[in-house]
mmCIF file as gemmi writes it, N, C-alpha and C atoms, coordinates in Angstrom:
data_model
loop_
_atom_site.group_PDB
_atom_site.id
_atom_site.type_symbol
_atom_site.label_atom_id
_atom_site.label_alt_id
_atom_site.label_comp_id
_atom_site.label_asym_id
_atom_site.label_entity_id
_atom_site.label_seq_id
_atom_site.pdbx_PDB_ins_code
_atom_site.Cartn_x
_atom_site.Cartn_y
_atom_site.Cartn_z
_atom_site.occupancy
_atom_site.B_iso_or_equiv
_atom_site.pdbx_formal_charge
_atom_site.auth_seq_id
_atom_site.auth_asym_id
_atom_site.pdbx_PDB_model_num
ATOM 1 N N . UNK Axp A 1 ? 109.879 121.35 143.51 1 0 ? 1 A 1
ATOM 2 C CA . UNK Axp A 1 ? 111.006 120.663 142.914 1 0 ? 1 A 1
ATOM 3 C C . UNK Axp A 1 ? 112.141 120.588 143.929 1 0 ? 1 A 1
ATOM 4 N N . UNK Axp A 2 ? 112.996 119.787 143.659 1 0 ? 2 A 1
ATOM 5 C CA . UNK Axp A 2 ? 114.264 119.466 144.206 1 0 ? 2 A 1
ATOM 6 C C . UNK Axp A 2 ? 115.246 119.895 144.455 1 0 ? 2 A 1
ATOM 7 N N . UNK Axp A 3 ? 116.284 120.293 144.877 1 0 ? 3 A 1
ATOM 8 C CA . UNK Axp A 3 ? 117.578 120.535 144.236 1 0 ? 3 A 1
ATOM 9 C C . UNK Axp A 3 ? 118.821 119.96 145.37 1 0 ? 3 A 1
ATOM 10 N N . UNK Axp A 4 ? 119.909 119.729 145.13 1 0 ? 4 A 1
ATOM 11 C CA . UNK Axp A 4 ? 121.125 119.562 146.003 1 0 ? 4 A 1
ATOM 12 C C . UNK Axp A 4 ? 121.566 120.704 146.672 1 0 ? 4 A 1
ATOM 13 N N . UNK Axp A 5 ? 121.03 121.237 147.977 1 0 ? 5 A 1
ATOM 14 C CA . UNK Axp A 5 ? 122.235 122.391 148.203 1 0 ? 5 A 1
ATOM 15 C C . UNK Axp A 5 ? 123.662 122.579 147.846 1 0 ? 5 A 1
ATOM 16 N N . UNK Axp A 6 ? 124.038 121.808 147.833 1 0 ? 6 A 1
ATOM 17 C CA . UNK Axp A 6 ? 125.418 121.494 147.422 1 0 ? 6 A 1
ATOM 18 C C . UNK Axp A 6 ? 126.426 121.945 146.116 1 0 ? 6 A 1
ATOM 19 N N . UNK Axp A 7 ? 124.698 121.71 145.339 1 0 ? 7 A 1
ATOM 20 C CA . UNK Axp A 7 ? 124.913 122.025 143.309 1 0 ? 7 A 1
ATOM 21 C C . UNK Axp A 7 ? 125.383 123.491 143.197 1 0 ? 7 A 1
ATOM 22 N N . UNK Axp A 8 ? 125.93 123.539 142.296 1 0 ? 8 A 1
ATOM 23 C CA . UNK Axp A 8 ? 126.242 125.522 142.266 1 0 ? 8 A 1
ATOM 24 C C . UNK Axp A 8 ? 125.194 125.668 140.906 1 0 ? 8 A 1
ATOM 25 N N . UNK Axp A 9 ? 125.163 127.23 141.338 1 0 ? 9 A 1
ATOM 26 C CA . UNK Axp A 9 ? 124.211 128.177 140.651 1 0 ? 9 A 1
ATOM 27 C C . UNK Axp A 9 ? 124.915 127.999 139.041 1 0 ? 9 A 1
ATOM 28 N N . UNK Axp A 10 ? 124.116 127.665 138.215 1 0 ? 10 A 1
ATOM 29 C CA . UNK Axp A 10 ? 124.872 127.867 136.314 1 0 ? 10 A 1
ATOM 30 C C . UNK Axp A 10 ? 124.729 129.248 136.093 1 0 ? 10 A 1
ATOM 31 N N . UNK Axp A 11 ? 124.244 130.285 136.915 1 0 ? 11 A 1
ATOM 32 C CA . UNK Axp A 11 ? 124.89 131.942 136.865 1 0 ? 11 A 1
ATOM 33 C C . UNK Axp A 11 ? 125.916 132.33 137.558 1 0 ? 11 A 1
ATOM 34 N N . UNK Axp A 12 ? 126.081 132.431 138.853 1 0 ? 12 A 1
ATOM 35 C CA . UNK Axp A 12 ? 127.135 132.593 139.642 1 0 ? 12 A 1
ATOM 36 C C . UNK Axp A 12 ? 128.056 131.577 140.261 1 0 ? 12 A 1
ATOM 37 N N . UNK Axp A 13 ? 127.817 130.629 140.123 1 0 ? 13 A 1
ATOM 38 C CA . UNK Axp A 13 ? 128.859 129.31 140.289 1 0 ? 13 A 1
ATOM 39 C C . UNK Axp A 13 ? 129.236 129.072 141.634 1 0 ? 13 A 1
ATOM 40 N N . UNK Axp A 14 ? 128.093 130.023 142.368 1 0 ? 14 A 1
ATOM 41 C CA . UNK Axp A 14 ? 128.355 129.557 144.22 1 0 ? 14 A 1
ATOM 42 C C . UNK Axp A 14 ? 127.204 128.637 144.757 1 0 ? 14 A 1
ATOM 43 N N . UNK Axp A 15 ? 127.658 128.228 145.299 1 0 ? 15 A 1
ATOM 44 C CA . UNK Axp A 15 ? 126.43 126.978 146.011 1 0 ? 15 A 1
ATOM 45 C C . UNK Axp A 15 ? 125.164 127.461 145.827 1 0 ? 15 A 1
ATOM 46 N N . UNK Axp A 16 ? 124.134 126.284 145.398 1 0 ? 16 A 1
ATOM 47 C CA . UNK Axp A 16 ? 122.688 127.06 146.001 1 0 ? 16 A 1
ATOM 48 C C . UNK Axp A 16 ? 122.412 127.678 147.285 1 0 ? 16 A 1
ATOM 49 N N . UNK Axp A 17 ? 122.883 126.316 148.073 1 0 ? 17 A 1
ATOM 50 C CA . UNK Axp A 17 ? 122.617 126.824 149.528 1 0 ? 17 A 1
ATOM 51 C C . UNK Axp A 17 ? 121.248 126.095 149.984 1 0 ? 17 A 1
ATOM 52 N N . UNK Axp A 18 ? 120.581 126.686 151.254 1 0 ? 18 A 1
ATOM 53 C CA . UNK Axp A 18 ? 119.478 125.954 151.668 1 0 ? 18 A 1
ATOM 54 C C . UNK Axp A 18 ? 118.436 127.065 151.307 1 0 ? 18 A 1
ATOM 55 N N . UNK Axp A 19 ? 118.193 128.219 150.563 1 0 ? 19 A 1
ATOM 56 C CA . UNK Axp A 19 ? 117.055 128.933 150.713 1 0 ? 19 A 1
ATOM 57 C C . UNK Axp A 19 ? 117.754 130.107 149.542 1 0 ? 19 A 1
ATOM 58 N N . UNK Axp A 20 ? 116.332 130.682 149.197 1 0 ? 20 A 1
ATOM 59 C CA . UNK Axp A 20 ? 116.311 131.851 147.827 1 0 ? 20 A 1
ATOM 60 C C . UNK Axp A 20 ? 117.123 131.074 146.814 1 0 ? 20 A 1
ATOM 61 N N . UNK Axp A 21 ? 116.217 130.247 146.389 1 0 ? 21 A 1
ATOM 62 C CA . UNK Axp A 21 ? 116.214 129.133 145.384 1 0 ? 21 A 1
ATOM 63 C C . UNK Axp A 21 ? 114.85 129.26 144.332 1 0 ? 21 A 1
ATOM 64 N N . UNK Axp A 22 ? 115.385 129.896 143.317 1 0 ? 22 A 1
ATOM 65 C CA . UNK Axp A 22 ? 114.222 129.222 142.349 1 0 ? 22 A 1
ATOM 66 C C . UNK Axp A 22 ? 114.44 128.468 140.918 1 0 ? 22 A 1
ATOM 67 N N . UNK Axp A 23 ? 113.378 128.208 139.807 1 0 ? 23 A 1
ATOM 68 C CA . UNK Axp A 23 ? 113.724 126.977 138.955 1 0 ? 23 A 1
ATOM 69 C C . UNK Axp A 23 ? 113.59 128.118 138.029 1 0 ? 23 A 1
ATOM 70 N N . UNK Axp A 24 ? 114.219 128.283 137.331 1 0 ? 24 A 1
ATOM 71 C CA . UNK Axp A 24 ? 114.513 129.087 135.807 1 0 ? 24 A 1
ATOM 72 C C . UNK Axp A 24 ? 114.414 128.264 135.128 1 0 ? 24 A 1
ATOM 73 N N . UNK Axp A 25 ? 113.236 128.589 134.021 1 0 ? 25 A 1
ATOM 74 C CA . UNK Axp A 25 ? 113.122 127.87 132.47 1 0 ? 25 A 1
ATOM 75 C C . UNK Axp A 25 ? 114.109 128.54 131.837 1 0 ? 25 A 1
ATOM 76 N N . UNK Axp A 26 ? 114.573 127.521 130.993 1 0 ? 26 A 1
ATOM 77 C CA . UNK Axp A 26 ? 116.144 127.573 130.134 1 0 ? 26 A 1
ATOM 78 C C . UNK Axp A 26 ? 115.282 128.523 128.968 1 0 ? 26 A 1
ATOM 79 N N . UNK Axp A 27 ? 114.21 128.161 128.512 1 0 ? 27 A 1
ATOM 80 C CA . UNK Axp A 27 ? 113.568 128.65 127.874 1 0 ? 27 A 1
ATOM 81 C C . UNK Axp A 27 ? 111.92 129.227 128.226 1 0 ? 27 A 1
ATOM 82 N N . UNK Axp A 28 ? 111.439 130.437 128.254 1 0 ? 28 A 1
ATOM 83 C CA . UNK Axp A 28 ? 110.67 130.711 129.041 1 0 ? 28 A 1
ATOM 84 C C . UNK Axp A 28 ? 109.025 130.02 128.622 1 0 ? 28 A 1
ATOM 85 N N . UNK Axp A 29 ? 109.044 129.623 130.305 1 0 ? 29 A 1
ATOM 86 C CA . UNK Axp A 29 ? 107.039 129.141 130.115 1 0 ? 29 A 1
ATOM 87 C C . UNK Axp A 29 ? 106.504 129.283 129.344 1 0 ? 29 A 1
ATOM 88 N N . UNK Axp A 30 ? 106.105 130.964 129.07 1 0 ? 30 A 1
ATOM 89 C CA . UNK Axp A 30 ? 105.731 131.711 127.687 1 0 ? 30 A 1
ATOM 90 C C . UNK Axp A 30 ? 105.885 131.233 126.537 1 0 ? 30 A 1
ATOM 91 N N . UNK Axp A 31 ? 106.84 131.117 126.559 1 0 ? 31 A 1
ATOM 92 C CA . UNK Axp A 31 ? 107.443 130.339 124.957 1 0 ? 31 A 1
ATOM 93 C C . UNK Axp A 31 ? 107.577 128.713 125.041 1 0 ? 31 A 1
ATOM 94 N N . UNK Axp A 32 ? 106.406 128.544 125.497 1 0 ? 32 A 1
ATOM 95 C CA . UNK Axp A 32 ? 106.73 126.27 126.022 1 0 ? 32 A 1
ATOM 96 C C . UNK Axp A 32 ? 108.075 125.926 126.457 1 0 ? 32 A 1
ATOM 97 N N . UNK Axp A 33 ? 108.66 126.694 127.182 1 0 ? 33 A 1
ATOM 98 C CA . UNK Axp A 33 ? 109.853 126.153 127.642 1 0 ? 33 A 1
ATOM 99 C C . UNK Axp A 33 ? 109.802 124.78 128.85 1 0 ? 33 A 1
ATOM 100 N N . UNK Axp A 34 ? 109.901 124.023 128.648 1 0 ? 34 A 1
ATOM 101 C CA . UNK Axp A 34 ? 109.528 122.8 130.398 1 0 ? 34 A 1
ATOM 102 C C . UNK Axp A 34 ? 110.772 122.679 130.691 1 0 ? 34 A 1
ATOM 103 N N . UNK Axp A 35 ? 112.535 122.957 130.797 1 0 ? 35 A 1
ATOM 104 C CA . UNK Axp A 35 ? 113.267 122.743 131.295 1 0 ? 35 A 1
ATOM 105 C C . UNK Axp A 35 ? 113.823 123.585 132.369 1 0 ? 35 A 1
ATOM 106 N N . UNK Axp A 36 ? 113.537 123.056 133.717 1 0 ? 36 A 1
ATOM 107 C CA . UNK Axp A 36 ? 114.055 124.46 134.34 1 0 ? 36 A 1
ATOM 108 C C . UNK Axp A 36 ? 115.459 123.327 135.178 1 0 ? 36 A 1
ATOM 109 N N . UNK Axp A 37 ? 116.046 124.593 135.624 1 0 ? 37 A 1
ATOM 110 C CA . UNK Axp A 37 ? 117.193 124.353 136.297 1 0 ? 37 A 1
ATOM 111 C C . UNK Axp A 37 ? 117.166 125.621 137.529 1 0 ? 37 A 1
ATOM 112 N N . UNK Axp A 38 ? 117.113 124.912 139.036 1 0 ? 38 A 1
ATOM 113 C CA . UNK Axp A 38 ? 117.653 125.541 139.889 1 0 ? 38 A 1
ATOM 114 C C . UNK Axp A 38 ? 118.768 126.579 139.914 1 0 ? 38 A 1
ATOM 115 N N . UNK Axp A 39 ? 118.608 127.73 140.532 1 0 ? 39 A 1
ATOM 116 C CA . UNK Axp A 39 ? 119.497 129.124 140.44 1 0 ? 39 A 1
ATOM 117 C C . UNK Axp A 39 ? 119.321 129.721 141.253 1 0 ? 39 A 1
ATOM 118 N N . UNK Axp A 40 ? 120.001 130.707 141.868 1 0 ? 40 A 1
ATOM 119 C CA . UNK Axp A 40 ? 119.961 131.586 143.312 1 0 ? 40 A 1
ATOM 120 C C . UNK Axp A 40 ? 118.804 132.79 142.613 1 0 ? 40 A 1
ATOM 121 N N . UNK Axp A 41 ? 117.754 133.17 143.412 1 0 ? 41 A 1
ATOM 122 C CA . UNK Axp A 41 ? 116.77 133.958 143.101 1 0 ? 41 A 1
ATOM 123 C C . UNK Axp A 41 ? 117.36 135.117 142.745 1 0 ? 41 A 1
ATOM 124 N N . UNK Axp A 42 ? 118.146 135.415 143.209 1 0 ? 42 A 1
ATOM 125 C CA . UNK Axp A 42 ? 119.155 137 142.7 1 0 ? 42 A 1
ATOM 126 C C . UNK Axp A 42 ? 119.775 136.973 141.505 1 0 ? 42 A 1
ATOM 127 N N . UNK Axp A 43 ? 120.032 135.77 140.89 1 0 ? 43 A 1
ATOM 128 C CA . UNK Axp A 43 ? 120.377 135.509 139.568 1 0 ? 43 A 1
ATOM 129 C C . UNK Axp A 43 ? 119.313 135.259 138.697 1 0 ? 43 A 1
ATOM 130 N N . UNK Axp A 44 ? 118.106 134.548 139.031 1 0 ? 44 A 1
ATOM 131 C CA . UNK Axp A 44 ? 116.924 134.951 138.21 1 0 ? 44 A 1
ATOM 132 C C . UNK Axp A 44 ? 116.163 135.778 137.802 1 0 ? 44 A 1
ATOM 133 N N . UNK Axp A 45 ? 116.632 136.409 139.375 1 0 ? 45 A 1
ATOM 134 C CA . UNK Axp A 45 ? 115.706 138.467 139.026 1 0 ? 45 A 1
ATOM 135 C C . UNK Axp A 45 ? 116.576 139.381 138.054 1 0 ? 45 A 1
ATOM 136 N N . UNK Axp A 46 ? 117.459 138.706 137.938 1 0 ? 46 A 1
ATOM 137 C CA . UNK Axp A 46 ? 118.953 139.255 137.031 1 0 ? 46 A 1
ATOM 138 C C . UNK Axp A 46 ? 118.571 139.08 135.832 1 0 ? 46 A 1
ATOM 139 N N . UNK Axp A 47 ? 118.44 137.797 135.779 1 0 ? 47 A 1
ATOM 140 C CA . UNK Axp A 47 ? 118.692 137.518 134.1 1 0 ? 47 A 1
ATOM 141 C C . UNK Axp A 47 ? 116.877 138.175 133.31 1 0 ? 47 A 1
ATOM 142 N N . UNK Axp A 48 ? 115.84 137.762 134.143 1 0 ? 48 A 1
ATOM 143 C CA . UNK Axp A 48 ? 114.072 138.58 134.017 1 0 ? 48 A 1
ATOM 144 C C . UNK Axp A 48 ? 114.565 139.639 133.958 1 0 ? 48 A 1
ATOM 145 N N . UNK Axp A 49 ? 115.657 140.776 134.268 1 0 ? 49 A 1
ATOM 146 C CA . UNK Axp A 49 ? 115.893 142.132 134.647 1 0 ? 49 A 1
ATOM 147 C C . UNK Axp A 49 ? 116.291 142.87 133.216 1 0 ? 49 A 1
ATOM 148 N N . UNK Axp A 50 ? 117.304 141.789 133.478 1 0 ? 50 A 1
ATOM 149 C CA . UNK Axp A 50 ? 118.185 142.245 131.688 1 0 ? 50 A 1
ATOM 150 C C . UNK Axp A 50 ? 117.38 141.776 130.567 1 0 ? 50 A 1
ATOM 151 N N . UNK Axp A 51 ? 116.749 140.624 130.055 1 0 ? 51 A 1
ATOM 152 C CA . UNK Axp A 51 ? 116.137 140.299 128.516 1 0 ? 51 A 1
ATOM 153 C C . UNK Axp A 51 ? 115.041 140.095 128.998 1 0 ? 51 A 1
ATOM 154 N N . UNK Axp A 52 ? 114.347 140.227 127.154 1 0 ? 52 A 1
ATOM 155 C CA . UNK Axp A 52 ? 112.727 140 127.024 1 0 ? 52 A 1
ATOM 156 C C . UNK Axp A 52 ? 112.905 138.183 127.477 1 0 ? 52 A 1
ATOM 157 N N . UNK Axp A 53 ? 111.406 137.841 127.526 1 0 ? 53 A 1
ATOM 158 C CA . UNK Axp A 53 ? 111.122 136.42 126.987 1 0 ? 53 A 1
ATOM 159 C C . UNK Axp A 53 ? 111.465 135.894 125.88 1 0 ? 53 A 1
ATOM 160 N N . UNK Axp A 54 ? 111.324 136.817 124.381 1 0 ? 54 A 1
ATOM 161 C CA . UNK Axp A 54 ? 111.833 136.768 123.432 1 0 ? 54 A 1
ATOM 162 C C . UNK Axp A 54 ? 113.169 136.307 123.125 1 0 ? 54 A 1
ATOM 163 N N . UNK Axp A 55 ? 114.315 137.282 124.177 1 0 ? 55 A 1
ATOM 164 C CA . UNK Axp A 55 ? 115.448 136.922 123.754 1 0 ? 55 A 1
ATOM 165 C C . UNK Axp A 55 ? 116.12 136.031 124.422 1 0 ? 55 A 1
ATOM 166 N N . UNK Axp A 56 ? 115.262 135.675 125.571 1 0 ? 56 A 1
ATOM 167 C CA . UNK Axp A 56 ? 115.482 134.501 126.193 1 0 ? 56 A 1
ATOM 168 C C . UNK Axp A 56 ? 114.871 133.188 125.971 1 0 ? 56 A 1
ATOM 169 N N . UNK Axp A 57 ? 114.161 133.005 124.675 1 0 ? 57 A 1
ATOM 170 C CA . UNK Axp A 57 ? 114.039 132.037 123.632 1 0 ? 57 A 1
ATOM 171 C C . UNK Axp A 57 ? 115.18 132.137 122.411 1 0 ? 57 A 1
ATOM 172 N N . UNK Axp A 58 ? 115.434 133.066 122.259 1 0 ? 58 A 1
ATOM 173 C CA . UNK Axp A 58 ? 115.823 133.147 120.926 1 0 ? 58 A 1
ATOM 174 C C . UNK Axp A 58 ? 117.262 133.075 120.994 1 0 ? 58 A 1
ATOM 175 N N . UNK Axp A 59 ? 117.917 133.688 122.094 1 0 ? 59 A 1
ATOM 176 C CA . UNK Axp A 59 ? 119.677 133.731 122.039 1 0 ? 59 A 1
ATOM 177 C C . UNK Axp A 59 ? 120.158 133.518 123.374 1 0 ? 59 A 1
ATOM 178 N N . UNK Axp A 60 ? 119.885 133.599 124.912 1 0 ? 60 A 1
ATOM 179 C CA . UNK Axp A 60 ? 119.563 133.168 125.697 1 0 ? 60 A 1
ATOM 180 C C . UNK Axp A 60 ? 119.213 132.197 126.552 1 0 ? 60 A 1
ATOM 181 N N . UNK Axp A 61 ? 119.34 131.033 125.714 1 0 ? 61 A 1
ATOM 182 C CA . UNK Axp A 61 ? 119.016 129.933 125.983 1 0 ? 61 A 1
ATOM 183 C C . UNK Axp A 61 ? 119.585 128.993 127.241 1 0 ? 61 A 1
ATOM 184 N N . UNK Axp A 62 ? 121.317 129.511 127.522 1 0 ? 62 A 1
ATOM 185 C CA . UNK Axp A 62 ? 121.873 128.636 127.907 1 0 ? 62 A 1
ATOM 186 C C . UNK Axp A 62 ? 122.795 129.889 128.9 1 0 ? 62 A 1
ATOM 187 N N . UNK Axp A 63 ? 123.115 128.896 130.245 1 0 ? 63 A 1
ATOM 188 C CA . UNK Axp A 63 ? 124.419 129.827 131.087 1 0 ? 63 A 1
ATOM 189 C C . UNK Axp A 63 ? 125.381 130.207 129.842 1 0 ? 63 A 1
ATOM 190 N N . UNK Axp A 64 ? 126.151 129.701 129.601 1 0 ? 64 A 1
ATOM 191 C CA . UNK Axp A 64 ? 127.224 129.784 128.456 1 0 ? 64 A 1
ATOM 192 C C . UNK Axp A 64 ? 126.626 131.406 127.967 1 0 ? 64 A 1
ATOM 193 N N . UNK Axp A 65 ? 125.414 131.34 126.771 1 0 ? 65 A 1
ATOM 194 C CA . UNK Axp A 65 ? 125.034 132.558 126.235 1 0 ? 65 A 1
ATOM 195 C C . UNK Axp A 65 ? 125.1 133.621 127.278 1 0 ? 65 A 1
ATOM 196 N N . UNK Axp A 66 ? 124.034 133.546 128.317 1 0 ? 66 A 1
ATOM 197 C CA . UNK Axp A 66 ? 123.66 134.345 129.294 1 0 ? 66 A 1
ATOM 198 C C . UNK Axp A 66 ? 125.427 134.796 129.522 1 0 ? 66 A 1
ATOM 199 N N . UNK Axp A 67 ? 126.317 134.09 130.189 1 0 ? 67 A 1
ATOM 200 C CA . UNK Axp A 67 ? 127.355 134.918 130.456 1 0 ? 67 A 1
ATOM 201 C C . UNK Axp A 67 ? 128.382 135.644 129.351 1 0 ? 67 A 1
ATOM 202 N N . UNK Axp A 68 ? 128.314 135.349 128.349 1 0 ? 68 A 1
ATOM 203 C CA . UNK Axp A 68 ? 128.634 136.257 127.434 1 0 ? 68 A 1
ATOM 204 C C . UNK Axp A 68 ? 127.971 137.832 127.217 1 0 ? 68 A 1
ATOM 205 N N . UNK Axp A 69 ? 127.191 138.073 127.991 1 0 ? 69 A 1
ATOM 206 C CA . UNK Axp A 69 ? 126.259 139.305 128.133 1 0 ? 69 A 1
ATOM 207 C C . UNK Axp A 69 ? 126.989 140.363 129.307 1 0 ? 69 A 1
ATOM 208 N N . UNK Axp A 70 ? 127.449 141.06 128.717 1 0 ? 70 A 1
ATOM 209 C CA . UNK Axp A 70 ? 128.297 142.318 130.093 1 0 ? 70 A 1
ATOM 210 C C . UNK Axp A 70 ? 128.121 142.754 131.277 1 0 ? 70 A 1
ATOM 211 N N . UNK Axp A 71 ? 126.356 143.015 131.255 1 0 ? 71 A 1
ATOM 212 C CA . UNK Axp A 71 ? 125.977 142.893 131.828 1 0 ? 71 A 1
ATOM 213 C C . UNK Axp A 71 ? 125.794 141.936 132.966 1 0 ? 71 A 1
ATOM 214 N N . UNK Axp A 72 ? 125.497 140.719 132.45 1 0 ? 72 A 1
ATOM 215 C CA . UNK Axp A 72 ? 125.398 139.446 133.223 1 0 ? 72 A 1
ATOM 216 C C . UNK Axp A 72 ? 126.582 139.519 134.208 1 0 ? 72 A 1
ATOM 217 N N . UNK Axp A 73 ? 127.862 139.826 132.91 1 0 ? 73 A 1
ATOM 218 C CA . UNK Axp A 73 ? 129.234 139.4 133.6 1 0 ? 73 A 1
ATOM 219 C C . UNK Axp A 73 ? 129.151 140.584 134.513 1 0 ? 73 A 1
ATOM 220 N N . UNK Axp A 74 ? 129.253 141.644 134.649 1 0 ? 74 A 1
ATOM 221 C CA . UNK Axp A 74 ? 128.863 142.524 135.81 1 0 ? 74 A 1
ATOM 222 C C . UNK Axp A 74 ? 128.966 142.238 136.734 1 0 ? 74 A 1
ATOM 223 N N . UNK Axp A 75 ? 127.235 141.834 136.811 1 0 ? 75 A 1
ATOM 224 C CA . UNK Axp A 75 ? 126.393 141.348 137.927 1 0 ? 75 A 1
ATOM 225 C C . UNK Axp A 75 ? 126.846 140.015 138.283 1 0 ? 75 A 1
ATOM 226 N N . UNK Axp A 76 ? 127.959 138.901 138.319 1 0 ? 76 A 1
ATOM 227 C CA . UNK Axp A 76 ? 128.413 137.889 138.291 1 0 ? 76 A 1
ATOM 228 C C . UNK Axp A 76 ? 129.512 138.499 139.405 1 0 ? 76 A 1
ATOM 229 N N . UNK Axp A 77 ? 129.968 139.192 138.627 1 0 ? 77 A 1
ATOM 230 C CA . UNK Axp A 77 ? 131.76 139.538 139.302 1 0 ? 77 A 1
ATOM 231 C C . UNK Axp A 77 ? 130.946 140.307 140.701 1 0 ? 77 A 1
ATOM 232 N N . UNK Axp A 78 ? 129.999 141.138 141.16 1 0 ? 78 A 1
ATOM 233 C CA . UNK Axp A 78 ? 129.705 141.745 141.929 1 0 ? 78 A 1
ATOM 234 C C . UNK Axp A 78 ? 128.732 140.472 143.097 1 0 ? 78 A 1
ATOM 235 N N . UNK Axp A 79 ? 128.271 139.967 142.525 1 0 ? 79 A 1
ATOM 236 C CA . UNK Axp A 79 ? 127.411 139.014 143.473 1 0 ? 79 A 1
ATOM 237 C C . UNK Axp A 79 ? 128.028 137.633 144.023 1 0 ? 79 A 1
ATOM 238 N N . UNK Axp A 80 ? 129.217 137.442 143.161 1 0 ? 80 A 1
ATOM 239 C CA . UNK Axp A 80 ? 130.011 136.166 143.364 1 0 ? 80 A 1
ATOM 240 C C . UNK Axp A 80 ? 131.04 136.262 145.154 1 0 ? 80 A 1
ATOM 241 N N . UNK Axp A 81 ? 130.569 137.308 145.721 1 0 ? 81 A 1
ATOM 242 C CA . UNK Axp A 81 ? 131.071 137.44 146.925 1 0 ? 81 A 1
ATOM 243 C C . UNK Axp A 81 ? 130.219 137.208 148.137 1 0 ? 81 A 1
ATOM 244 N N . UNK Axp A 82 ? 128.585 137.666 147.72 1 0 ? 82 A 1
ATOM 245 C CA . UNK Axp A 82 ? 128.139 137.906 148.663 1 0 ? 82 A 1
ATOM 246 C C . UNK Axp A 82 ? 127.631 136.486 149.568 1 0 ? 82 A 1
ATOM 247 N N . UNK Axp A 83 ? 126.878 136.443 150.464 1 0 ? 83 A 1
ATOM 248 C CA . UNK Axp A 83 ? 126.453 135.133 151.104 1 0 ? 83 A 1
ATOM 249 C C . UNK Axp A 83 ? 125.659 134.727 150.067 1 0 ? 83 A 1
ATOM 250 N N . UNK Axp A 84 ? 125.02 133.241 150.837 1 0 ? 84 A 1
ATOM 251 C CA . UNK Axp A 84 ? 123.885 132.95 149.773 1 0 ? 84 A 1
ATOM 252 C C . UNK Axp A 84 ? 122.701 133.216 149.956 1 0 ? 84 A 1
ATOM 253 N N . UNK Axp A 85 ? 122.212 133.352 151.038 1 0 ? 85 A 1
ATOM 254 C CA . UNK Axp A 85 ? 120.835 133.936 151.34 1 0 ? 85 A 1
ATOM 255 C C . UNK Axp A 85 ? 120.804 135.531 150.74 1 0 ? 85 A 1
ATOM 256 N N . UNK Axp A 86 ? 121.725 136.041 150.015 1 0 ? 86 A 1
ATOM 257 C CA . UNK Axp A 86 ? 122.125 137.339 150.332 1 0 ? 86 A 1
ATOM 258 C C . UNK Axp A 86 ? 120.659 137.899 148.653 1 0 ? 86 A 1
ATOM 259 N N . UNK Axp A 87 ? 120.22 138.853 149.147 1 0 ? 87 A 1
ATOM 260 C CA . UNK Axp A 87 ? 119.061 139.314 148.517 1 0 ? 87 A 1
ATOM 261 C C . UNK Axp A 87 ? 118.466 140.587 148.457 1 0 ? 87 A 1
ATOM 262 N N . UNK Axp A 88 ? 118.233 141.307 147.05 1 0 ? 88 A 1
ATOM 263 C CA . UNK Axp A 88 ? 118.542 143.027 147.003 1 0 ? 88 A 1
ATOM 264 C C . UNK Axp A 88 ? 117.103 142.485 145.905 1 0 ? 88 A 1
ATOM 265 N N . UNK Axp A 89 ? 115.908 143.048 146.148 1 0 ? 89 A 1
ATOM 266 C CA . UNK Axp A 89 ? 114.923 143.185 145.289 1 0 ? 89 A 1
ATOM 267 C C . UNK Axp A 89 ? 115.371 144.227 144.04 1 0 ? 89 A 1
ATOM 268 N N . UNK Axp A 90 ? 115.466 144.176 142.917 1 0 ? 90 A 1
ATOM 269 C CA . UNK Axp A 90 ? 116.211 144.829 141.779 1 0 ? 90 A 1
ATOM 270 C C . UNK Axp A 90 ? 114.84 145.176 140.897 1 0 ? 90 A 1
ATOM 271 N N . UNK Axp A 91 ? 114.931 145.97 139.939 1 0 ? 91 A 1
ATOM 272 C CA . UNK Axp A 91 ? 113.837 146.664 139.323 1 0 ? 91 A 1
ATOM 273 C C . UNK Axp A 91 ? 113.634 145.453 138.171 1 0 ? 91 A 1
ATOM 274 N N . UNK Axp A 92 ? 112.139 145.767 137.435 1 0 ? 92 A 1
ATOM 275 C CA . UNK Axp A 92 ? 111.755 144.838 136.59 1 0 ? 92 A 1
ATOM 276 C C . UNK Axp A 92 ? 111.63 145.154 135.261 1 0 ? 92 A 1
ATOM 277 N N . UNK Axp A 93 ? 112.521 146.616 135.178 1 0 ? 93 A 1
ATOM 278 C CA . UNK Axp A 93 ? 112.45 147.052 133.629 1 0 ? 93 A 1
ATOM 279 C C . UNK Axp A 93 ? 113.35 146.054 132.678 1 0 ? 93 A 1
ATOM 280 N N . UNK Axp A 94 ? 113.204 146.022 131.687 1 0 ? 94 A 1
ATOM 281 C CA . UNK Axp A 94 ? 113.732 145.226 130.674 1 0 ? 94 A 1
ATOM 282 C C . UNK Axp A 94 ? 114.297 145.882 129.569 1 0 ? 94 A 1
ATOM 283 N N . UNK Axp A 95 ? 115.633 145.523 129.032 1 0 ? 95 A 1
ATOM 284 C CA . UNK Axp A 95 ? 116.215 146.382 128.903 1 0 ? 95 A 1
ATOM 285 C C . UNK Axp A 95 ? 116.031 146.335 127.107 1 0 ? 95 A 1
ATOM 286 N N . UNK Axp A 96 ? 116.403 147.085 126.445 1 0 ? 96 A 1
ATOM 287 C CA . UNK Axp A 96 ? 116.22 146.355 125.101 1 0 ? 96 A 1
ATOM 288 C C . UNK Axp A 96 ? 117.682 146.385 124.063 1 0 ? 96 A 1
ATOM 289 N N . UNK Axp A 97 ? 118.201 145.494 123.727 1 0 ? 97 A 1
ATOM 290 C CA . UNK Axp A 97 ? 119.043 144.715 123.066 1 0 ? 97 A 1
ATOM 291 C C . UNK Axp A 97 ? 119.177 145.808 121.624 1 0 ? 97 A 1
């Protein structure tokens, strides 16, 4: 898929950039989701980090929701500095709501 380097991330609101780019389903594969939207890979391992598939069908759906989450906002205020290539492999537990 495509994207504009140019476009900003709908998690962290900084440029994609040219690289550590991936397509996040708004709603997950799992759950027939087909809409994805480009996002900095550190914000996708973020948002897989924090909710199930479940609740990322169910309440989750949208940046808007996602940043209402404390967490999210957290990890927003802390990553909104770094470069864009910038990349910390993060654990894959899931947290439960």
């Amino acid at each position: 898929m495509k994207y504009n380097p140019e476009d900003k991330c709908g998690l962290c609101s900084r440029e994609l950039g040219d690289g550590m780019v991936d397509f996040h389903h708004l709603i997950p594969k799992t759950r027939k989701g087909k809409v994805t939207v480009p996002i900095h890979k550190i914000c996708h391992r973020k948002i897989h980090s924090v909710f199930t598939e479940k609740e990322l069908e169910k309440k989750y759906f949208t940046f808007e929701a996602l940043l209402r989450d404390s967490d999210i906002q957290t990890f927003v205020e802390w990553v909104k500095n770094k470069p864009l290539a910038f990349y910390v492999k993060g654990s894959d537990a899931k947290r439960k709501k």
